[in-house]
Every structure is written in C-alpha cells, then in structure tokens.
mmCIF file as Biopython writes it, N, C-alpha, C and O atoms, coordinates in Angstrom:
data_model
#
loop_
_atom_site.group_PDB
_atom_site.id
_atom_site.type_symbol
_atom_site.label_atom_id
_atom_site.label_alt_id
_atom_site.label_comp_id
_atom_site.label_asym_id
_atom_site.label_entity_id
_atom_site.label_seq_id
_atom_site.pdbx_PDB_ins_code
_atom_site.Cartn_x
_atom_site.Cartn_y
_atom_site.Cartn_z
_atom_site.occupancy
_atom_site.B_iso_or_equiv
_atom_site.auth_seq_id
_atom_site.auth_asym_id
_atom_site.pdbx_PDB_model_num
ATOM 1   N N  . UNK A ? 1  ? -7.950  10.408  -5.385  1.0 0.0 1  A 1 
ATOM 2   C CA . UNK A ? 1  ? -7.738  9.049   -4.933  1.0 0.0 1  A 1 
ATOM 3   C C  . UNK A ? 1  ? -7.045  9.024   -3.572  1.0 0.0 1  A 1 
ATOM 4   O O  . UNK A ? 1  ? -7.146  8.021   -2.867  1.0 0.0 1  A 1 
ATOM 5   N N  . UNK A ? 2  ? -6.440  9.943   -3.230  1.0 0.0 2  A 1 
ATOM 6   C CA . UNK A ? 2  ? -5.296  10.226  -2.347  1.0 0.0 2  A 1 
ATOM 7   C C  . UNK A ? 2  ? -6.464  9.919   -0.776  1.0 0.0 2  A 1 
ATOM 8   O O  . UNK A ? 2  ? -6.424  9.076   0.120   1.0 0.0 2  A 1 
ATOM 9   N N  . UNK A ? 3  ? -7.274  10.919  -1.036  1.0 0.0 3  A 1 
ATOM 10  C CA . UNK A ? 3  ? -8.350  11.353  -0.290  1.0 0.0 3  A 1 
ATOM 11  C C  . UNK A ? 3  ? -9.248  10.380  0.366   1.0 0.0 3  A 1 
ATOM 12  O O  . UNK A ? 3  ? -9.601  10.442  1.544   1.0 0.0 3  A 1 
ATOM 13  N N  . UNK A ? 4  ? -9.641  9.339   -0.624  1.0 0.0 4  A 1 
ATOM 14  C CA . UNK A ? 4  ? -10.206 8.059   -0.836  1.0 0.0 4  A 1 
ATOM 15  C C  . UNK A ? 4  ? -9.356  7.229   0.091   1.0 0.0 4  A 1 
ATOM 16  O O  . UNK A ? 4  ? -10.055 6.983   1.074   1.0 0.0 4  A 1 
ATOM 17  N N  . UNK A ? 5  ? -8.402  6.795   0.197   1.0 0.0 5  A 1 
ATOM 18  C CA . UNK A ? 5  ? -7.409  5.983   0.894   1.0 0.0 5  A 1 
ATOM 19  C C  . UNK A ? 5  ? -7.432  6.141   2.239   1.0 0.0 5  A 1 
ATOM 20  O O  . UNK A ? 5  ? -7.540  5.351   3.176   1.0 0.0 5  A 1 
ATOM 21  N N  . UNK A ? 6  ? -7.273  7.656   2.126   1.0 0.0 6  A 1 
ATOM 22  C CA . UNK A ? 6  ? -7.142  7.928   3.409   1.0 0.0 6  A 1 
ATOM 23  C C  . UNK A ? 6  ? -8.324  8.189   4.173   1.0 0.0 6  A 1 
ATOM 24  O O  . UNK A ? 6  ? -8.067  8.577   5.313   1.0 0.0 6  A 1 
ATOM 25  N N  . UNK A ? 7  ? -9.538  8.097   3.897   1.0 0.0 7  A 1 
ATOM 26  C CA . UNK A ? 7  ? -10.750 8.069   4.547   1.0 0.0 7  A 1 
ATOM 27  C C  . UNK A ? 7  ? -11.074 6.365   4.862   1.0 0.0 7  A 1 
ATOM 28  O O  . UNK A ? 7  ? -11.486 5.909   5.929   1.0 0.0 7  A 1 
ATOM 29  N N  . UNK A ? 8  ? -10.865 5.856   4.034   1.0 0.0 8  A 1 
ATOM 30  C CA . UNK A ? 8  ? -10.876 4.179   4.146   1.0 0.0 8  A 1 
ATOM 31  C C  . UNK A ? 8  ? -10.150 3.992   5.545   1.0 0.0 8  A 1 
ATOM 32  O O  . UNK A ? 8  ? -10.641 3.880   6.668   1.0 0.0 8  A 1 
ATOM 33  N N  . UNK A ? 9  ? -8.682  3.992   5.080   1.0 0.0 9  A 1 
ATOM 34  C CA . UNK A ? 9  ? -7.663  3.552   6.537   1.0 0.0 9  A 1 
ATOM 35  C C  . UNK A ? 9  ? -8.545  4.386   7.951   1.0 0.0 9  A 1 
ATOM 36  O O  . UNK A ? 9  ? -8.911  3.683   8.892   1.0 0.0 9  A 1 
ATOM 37  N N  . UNK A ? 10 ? -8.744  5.498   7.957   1.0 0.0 10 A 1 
ATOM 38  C CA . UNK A ? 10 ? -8.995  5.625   8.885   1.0 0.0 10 A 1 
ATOM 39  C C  . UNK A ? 10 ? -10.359 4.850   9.607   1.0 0.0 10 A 1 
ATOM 40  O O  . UNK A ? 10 ? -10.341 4.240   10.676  1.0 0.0 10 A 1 
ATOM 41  N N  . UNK A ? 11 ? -11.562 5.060   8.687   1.0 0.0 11 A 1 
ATOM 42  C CA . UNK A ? 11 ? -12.903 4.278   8.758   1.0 0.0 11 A 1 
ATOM 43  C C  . UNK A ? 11 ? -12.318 2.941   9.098   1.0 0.0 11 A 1 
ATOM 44  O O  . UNK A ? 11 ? -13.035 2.286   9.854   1.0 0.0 11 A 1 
ATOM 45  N N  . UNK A ? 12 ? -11.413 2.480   8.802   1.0 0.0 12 A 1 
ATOM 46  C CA . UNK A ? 12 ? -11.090 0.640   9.130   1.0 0.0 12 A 1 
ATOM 47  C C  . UNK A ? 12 ? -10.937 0.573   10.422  1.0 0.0 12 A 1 
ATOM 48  O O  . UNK A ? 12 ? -11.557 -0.142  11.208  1.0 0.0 12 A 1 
ATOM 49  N N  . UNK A ? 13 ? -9.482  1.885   10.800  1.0 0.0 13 A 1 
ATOM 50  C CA . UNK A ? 13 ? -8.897  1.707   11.971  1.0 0.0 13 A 1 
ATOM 51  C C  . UNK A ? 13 ? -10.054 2.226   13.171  1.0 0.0 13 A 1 
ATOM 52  O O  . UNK A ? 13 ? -10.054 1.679   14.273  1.0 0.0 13 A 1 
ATOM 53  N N  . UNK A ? 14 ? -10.892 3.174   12.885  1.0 0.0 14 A 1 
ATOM 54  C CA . UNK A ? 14 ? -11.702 3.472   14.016  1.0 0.0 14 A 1 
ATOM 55  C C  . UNK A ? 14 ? -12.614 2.489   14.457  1.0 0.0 14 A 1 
ATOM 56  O O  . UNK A ? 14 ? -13.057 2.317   15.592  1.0 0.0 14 A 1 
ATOM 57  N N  . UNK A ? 15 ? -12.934 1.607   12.980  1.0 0.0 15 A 1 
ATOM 58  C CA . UNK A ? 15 ? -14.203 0.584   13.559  1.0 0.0 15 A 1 
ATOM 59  C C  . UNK A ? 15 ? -13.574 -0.638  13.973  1.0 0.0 15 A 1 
ATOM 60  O O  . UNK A ? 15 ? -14.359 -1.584  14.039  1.0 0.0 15 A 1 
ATOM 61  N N  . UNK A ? 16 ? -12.507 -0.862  14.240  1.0 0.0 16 A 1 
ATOM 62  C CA . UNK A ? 16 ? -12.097 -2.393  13.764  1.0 0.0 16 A 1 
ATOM 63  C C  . UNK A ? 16 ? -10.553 -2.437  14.683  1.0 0.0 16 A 1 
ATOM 64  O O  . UNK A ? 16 ? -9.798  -1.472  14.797  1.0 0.0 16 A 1 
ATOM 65  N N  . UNK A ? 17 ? -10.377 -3.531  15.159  1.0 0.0 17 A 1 
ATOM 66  C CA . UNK A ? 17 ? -9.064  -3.639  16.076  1.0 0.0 17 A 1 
ATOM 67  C C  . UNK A ? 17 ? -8.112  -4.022  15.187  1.0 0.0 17 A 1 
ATOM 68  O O  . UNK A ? 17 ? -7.140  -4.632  15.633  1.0 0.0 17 A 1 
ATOM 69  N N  . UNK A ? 18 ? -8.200  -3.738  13.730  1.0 0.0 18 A 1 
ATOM 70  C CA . UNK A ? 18 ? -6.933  -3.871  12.913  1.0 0.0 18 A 1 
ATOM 71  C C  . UNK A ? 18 ? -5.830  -2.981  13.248  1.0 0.0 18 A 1 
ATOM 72  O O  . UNK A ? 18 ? -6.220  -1.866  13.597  1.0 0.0 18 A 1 
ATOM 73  N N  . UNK A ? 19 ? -4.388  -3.167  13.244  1.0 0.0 19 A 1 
ATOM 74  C CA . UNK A ? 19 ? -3.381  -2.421  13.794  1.0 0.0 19 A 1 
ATOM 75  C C  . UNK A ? 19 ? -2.514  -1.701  12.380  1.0 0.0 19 A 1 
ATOM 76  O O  . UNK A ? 19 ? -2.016  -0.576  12.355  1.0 0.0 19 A 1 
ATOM 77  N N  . UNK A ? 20 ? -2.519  -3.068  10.885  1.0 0.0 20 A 1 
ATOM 78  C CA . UNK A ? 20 ? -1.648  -2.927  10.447  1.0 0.0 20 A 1 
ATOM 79  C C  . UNK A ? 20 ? -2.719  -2.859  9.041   1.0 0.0 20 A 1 
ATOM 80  O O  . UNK A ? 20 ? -3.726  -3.566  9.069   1.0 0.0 20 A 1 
ATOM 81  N N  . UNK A ? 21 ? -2.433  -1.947  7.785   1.0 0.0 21 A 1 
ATOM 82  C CA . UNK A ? 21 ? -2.959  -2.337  6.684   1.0 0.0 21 A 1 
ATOM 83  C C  . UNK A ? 21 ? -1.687  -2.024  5.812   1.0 0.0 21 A 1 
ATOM 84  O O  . UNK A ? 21 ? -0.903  -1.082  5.924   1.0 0.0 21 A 1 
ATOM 85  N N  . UNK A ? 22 ? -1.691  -2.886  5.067   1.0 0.0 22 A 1 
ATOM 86  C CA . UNK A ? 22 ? -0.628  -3.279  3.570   1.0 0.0 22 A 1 
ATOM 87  C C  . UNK A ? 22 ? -1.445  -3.155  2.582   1.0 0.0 22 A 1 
ATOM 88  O O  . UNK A ? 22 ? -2.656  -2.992  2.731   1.0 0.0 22 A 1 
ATOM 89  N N  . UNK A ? 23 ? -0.640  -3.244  1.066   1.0 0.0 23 A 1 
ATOM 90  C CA . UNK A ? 23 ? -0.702  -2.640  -0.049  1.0 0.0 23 A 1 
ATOM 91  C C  . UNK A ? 23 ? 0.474   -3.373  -0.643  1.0 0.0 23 A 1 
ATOM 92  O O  . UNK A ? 23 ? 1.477   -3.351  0.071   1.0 0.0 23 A 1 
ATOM 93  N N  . UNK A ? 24 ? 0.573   -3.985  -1.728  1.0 0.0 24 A 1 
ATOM 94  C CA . UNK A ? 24 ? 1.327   -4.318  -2.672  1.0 0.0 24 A 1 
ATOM 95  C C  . UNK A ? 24 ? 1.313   -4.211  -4.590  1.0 0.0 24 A 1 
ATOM 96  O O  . UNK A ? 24 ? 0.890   -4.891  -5.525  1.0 0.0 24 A 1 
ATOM 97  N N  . UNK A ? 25 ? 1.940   -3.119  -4.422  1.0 0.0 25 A 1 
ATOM 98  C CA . UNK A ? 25 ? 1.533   -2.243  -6.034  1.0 0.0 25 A 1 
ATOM 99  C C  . UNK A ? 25 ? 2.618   -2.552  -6.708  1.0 0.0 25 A 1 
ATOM 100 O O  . UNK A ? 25 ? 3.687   -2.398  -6.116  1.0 0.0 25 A 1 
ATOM 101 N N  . UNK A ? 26 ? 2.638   -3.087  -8.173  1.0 0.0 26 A 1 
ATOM 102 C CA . UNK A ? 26 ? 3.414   -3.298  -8.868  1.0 0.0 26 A 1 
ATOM 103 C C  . UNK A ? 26 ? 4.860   -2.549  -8.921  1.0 0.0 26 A 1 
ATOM 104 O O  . UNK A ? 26 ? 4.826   -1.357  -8.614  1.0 0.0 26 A 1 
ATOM 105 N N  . UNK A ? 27 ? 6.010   -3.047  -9.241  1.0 0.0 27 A 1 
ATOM 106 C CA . UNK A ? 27 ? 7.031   -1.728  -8.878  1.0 0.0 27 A 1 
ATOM 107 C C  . UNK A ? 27 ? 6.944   -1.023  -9.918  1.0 0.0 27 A 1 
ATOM 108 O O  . UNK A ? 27 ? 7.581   0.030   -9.884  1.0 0.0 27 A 1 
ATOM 109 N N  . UNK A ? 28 ? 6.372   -1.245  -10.826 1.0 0.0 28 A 1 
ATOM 110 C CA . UNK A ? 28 ? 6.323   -0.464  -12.338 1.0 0.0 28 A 1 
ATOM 111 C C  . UNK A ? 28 ? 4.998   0.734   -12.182 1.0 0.0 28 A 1 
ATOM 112 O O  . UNK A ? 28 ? 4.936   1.609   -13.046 1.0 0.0 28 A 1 
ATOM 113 N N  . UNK A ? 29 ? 3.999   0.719   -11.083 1.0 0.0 29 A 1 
ATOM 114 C CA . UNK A ? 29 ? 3.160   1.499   -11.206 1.0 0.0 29 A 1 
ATOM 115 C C  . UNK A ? 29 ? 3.061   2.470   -10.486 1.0 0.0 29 A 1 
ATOM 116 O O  . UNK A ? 29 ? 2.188   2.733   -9.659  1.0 0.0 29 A 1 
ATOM 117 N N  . UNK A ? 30 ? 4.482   3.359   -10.957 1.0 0.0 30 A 1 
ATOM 118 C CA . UNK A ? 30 ? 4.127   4.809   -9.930  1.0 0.0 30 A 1 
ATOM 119 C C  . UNK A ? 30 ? 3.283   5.648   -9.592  1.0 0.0 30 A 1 
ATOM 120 O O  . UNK A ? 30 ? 3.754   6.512   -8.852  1.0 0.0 30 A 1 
ATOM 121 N N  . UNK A ? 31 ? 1.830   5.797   -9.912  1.0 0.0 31 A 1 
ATOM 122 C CA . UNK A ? 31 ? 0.851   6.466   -9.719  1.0 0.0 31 A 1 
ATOM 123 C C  . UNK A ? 31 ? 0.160   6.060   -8.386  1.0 0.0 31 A 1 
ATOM 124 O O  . UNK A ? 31 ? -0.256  6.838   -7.528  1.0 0.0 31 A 1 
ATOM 125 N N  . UNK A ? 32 ? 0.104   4.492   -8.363  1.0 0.0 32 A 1 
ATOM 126 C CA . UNK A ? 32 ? -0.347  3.817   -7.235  1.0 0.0 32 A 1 
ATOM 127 C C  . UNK A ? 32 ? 0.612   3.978   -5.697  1.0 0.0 32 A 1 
ATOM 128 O O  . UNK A ? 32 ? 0.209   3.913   -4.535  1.0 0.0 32 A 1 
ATOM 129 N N  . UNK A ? 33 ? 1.970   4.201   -6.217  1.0 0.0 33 A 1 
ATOM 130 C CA . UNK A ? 33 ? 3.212   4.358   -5.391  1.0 0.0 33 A 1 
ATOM 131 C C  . UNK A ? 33 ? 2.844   5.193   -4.568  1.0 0.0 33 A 1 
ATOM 132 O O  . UNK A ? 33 ? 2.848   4.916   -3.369  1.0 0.0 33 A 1 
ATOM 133 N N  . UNK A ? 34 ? 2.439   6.416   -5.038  1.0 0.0 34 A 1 
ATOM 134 C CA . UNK A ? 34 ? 2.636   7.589   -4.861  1.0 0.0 34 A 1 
ATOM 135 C C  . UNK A ? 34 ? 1.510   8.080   -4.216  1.0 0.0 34 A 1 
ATOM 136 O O  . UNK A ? 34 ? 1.788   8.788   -3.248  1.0 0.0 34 A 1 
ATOM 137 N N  . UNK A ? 35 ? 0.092   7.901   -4.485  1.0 0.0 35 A 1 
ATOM 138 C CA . UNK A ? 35 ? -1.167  7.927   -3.632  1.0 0.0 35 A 1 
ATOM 139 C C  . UNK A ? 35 ? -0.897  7.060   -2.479  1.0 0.0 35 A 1 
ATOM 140 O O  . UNK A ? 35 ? -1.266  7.682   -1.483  1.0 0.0 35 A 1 
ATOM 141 N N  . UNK A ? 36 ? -0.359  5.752   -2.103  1.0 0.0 36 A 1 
ATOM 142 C CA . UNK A ? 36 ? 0.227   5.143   -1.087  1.0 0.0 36 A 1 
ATOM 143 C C  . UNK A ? 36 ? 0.646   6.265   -0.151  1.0 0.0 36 A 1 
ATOM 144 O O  . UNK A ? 36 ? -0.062  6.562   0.811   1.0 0.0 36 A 1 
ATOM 145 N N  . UNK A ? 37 ? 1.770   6.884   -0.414  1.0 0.0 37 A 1 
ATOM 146 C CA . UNK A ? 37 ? 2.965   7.582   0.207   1.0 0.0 37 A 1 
ATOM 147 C C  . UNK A ? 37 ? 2.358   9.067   0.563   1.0 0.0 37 A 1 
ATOM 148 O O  . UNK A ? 37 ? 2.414   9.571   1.685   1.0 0.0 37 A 1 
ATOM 149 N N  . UNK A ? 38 ? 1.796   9.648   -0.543  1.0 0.0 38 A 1 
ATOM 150 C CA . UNK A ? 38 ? 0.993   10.508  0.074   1.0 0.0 38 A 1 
ATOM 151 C C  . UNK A ? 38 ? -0.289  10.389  1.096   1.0 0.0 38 A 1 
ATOM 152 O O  . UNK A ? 38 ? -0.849  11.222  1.809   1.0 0.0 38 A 1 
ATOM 153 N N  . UNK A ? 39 ? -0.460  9.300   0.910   1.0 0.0 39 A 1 
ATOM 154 C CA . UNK A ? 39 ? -1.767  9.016   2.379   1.0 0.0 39 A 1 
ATOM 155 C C  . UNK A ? 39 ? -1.421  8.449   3.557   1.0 0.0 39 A 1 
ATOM 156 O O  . UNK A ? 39 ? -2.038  8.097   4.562   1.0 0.0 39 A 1 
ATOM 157 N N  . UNK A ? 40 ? -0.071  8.438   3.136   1.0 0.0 40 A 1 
ATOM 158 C CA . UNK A ? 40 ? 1.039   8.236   4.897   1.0 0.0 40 A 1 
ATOM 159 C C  . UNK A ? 40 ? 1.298   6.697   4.834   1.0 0.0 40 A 1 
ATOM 160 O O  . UNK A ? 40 ? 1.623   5.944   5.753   1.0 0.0 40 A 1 
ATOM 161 N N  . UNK A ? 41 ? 1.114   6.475   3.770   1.0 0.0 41 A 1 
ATOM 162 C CA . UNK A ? 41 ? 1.899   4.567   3.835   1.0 0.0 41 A 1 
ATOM 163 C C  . UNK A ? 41 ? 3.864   4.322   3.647   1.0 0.0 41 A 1 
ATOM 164 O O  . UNK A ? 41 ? 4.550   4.760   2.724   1.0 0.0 41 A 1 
ATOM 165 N N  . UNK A ? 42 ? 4.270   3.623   4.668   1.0 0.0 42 A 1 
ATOM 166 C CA . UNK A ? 42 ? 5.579   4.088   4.454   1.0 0.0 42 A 1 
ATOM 167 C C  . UNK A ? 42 ? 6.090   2.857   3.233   1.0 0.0 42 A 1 
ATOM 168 O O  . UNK A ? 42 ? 5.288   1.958   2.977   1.0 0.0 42 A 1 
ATOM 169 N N  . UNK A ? 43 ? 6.937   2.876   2.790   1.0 0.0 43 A 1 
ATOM 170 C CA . UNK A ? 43 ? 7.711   1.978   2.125   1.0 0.0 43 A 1 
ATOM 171 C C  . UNK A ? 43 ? 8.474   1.052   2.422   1.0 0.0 43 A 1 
ATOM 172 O O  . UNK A ? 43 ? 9.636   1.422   2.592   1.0 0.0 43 A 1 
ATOM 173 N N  . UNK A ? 44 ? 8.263   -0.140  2.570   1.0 0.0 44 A 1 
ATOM 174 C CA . UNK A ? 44 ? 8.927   -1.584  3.377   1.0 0.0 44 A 1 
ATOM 175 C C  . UNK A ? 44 ? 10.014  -2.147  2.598   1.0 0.0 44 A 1 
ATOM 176 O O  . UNK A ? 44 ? 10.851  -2.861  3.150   1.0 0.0 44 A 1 
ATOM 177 N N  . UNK A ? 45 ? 10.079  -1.832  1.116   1.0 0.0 45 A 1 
ATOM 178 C CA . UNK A ? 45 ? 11.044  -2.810  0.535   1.0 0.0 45 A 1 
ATOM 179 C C  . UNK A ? 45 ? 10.327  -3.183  -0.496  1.0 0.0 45 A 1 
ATOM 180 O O  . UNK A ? 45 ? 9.170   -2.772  -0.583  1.0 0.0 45 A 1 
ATOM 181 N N  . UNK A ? 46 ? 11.002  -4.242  -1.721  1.0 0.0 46 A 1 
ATOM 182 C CA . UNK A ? 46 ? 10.417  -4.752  -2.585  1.0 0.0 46 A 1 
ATOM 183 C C  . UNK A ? 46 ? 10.553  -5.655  -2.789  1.0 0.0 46 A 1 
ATOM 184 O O  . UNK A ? 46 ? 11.739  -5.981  -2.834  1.0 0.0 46 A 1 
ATOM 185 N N  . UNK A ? 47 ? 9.461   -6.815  -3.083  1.0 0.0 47 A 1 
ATOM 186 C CA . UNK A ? 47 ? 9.241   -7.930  -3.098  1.0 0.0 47 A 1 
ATOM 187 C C  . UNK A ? 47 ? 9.997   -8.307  -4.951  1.0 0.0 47 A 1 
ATOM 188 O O  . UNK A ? 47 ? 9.495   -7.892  -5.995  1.0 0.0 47 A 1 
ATOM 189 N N  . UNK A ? 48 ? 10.940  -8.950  -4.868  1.0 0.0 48 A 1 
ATOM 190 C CA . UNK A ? 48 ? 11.500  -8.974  -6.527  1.0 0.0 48 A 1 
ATOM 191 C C  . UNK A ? 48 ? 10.620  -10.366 -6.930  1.0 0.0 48 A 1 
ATOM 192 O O  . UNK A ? 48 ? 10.165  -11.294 -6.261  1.0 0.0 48 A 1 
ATOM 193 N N  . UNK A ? 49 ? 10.618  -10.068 -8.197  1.0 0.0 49 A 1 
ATOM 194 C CA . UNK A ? 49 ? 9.930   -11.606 -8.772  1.0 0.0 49 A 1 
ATOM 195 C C  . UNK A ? 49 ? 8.848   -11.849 -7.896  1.0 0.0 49 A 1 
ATOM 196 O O  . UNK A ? 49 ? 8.929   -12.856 -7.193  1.0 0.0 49 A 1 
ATOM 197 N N  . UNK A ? 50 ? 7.927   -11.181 -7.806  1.0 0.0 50 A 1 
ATOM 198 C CA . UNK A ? 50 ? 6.352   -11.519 -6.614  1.0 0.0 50 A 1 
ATOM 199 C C  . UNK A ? 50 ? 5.282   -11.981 -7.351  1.0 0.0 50 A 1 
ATOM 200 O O  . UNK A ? 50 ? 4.546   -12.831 -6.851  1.0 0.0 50 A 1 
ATOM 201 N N  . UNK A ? 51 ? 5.048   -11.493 -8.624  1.0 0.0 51 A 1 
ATOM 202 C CA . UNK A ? 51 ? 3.690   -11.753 -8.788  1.0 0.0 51 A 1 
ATOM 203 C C  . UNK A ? 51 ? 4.169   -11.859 -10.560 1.0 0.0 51 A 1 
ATOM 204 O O  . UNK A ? 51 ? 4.920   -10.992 -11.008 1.0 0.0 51 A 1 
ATOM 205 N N  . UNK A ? 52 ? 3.720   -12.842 -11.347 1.0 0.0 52 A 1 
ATOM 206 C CA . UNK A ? 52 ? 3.582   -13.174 -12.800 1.0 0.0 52 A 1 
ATOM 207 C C  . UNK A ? 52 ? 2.436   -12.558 -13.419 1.0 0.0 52 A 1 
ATOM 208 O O  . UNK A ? 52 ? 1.284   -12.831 -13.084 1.0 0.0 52 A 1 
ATOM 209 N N  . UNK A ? 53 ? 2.837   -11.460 -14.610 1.0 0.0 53 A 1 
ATOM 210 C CA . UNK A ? 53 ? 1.694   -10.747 -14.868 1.0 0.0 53 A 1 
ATOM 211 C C  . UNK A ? 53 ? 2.049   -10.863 -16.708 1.0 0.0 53 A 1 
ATOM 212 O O  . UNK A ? 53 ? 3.129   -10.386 -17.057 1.0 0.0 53 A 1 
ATOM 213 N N  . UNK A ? 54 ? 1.239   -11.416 -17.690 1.0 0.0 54 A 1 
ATOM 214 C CA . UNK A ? 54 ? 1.472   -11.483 -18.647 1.0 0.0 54 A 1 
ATOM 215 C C  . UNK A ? 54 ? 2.899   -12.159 -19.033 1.0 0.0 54 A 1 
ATOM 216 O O  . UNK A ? 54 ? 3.912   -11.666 -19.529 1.0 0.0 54 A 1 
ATOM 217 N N  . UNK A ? 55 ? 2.616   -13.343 -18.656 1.0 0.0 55 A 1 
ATOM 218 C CA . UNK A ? 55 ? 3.577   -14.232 -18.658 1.0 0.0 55 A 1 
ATOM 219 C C  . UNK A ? 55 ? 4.847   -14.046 -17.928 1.0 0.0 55 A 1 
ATOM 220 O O  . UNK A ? 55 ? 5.575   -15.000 -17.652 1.0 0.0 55 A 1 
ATOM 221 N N  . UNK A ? 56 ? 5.180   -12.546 -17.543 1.0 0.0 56 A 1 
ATOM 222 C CA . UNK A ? 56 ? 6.476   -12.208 -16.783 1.0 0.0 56 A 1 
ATOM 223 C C  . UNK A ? 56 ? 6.358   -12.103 -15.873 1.0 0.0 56 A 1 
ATOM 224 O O  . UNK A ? 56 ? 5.232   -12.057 -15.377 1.0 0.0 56 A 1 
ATOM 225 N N  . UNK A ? 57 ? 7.897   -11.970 -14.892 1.0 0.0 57 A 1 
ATOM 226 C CA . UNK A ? 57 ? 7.749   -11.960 -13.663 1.0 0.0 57 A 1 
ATOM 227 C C  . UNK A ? 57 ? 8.066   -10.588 -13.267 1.0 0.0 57 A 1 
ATOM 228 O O  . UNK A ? 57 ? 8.741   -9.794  -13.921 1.0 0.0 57 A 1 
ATOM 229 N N  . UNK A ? 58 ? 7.478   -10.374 -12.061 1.0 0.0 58 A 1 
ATOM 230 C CA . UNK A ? 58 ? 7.226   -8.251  -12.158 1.0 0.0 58 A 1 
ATOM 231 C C  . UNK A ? 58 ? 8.148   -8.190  -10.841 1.0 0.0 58 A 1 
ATOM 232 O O  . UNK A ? 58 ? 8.439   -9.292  -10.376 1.0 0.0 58 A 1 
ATOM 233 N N  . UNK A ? 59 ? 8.452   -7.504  -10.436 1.0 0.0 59 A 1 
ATOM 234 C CA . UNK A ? 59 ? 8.586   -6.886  -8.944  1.0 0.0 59 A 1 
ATOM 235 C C  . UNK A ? 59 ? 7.414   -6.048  -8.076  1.0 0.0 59 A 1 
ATOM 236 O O  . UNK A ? 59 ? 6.588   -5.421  -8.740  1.0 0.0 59 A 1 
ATOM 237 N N  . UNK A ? 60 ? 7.335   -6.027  -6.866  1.0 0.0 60 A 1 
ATOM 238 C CA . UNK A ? 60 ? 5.741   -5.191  -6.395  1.0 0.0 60 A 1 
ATOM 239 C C  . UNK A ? 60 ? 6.800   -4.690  -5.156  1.0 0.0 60 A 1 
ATOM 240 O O  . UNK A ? 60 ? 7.951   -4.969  -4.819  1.0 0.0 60 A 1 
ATOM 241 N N  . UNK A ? 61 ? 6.034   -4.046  -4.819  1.0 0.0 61 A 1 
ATOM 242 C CA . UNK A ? 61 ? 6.727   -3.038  -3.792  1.0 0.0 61 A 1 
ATOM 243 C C  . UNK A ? 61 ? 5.559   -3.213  -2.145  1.0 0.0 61 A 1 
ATOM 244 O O  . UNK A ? 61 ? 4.375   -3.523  -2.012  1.0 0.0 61 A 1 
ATOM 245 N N  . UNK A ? 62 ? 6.366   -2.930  -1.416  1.0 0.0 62 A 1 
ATOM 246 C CA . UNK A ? 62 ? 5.709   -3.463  -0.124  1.0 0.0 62 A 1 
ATOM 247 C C  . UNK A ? 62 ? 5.649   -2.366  0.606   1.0 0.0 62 A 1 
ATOM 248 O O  . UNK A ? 62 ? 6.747   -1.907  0.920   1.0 0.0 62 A 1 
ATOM 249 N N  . UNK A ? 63 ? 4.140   -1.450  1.201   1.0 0.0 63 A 1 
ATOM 250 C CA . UNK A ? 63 ? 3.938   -0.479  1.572   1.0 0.0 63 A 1 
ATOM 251 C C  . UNK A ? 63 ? 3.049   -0.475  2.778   1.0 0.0 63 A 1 
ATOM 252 O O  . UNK A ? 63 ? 2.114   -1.187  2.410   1.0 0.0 63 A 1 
ATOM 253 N N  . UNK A ? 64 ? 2.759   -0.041  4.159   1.0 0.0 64 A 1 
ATOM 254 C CA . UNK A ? 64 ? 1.934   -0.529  5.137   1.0 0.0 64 A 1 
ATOM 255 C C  . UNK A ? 64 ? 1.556   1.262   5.950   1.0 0.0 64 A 1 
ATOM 256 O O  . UNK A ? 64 ? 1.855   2.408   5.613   1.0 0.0 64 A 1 
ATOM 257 N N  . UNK A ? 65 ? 1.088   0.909   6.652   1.0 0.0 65 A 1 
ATOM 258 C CA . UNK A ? 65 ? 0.142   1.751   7.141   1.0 0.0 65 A 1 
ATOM 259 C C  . UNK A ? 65 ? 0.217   0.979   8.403   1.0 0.0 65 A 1 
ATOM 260 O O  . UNK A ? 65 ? 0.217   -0.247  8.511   1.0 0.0 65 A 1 
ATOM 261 N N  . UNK A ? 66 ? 0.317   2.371   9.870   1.0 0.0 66 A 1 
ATOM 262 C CA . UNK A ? 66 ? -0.117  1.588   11.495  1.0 0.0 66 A 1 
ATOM 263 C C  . UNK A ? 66 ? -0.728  2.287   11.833  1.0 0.0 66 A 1 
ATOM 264 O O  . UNK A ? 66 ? -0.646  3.486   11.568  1.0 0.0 66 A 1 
ATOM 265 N N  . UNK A ? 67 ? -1.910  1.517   12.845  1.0 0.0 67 A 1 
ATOM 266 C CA . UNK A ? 67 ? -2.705  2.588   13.521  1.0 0.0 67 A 1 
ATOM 267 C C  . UNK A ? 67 ? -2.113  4.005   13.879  1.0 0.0 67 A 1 
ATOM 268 O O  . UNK A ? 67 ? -2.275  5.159   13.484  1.0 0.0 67 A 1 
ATOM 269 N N  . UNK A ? 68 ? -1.354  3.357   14.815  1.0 0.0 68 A 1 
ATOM 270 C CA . UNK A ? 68 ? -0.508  4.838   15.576  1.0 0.0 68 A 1 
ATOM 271 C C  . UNK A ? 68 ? -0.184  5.871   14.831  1.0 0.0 68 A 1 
ATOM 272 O O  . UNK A ? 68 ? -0.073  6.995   15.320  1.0 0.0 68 A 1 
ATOM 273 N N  . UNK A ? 69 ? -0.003  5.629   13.613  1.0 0.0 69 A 1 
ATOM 274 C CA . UNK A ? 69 ? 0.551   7.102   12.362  1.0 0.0 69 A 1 
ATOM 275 C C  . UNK A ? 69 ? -0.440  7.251   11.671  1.0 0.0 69 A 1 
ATOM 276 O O  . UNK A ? 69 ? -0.291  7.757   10.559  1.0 0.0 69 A 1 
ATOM 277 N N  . UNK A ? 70 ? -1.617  6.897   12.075  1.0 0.0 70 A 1 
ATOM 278 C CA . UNK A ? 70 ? -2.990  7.971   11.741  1.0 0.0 70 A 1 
ATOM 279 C C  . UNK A ? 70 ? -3.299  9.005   12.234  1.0 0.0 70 A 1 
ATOM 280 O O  . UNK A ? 70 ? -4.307  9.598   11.848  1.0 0.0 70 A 1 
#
C-alpha cells in the first residue's frame, strides 16, 4: 500500500500544478497512520472531535504531503 501512495502523489504532482495533498485518517487507525508516514506524509496535528462515526465522536489526525519533499 505504501508503494501505491507513493506512486499516486507523485503521478498527481508531475501532471498537475497541485502543491499540497492531505489525508485525514481516523486517530484510532494506525495502519493508515503509518503507510501515510512511510510515503513521506508529515504529521500536522489532530483534529479532536472531527468526524461522527457510529454515533460517536472520533478524533482524525491531519497529515499532508508538498511538492518540494517529493
């Protein structure tokens, strides 16, 4: 999956004058965390109470990607 990500970001950034791509993964889902971070997405902070998932309120975590650190 790691691999996957990181062929995407780049395919975006070469075709496309996008500068910035984000990601917002549950804070509970470290698997997703972690393919983020290994494909060079840094960690921004966490969004508390962001998104209502089965009636509760979750925390998600805020992760981005810049051209330049491709």
């Amino acid at each position: 999956m790691t691999e996957a990500v990181k062929q995407i970001c780049e395919y975006v950034f070469d075709k496309s004058d996008i500068v910035r791509i984000y990601a917002e993964p549950f804070a509970y889902n470290f698997a997703s965390c972690r393919v983020l971070e290994k494909s060079g997405f840094q960690y921004e902070g966490t969004l508390r109470k962001n998104a209502i998932k089965n009636n509760k309120l979750v925390d998600m975590k805020m992760y981005s990607l810049l051209k330049a650190e491709v």
